[in-house]
N, C-alpha and C positions, 0 to 999 in steps of 0.2 A: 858661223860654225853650224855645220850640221852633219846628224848624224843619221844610219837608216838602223833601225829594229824590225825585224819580221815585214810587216806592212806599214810600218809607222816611219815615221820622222820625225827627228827632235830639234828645235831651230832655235836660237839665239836672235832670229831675224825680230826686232820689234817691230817690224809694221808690218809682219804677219800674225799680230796676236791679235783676234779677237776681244776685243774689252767686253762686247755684249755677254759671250759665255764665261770669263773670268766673273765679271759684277754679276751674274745670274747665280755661279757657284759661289760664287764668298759670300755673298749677300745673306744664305742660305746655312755656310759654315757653321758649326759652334765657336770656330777662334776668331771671325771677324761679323758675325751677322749683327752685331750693334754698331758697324761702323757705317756711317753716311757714305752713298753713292760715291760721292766727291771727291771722298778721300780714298776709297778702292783704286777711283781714276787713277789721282794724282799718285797714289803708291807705286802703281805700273808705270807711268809717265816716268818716275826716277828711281827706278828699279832697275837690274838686269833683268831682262824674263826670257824662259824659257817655253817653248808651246810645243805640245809635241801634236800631230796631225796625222788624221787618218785619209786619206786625197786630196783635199783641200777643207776638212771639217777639223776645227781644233776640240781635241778628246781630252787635253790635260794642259800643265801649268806650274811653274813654277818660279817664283820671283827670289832674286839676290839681291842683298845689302851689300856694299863693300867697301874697304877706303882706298881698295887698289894694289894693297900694298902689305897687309899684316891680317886683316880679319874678314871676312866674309859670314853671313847669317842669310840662310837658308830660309824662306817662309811661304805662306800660300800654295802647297802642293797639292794638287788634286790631279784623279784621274778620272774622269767621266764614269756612273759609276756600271755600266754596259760595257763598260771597256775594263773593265779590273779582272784581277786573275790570270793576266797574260805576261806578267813581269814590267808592264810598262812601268810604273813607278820607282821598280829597281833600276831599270835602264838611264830613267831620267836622273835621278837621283846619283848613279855611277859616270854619267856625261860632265854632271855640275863637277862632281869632288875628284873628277882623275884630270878636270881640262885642264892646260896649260896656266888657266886665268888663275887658280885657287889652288892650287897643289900645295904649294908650301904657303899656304896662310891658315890661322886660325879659324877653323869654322866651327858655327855654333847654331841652334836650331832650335826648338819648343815643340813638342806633341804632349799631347795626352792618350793614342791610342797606336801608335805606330814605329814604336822604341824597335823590337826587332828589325823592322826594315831598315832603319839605321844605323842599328848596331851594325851590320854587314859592312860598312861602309866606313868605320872606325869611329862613330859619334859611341860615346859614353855618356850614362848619367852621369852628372857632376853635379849635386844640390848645394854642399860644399862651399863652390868656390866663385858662382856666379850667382849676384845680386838682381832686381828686378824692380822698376817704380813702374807703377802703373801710372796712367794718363790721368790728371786732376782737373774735375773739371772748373772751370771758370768762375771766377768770381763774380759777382755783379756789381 
């Protein structure tokens, strides 16, 4: 799947995604900078991801969870930040939740600083009704 925005393109293609600039931006995040290289990898590796590109330079990102089937969750969205203020993150963000893939499934998401831009797009807070375990770490 792809799609054209202004100068950009938004591409479903994974082996046009850059992993050097996703692991350089999450690395960097506040929602994943404690996570090991490895695991950034392997999260793209068994993720949908989305890249969106300025000629052949990936400017942004966006990774999906899914069962295929009932739910879908949204995460890792960045947009390079020289490239913000153009609407791209709207665009990318209206590709994932109107494609054919997700429309009628549950989708669900996590920010701390970008609730409007979602709201647009029918996500609600819902504190409510969705629980959350954080990752424990190992015993020895």
């Amino acid at each position: 799947m792809e799609v054209s925005f202004k100068n950009y393109l938004i591409s479903d293609d994974r082996f046009k995604i850059n992993r050097e600039i996703a692991l350089d931006f999450l690395s960097k995040s506040y929602w994943a900078k404690n996570r090991a290289p490895e695991r950034i990898l392997k999260s793209i590796e068994t993720s949908h991801c989305y890249g969106v590109y300025c000629e052949d330079n990936q400017i942004g990102f966006a990774r999906v969870i899914t069962d295929e089937a009932t739910f879908y969750y949204i995460c890792d969205v960045f947009v390079l930040e020289e490239y913000r203020g153009q609407g791209i993150g709207k665009k990318l963000i209206e590709t994932i939740v109107h494609s054919e893939r997700y429309e009628w499934m549950t989708g669900l998401l996590g920010t701390a600083d970008a609730h409007g831009l979602y709201e647009q797009y029918g996500f609600e807070k819902d504190p409510e009704r969705y629980m959350r375990r954080a990752p424990q770490s190992r015993m020895k």
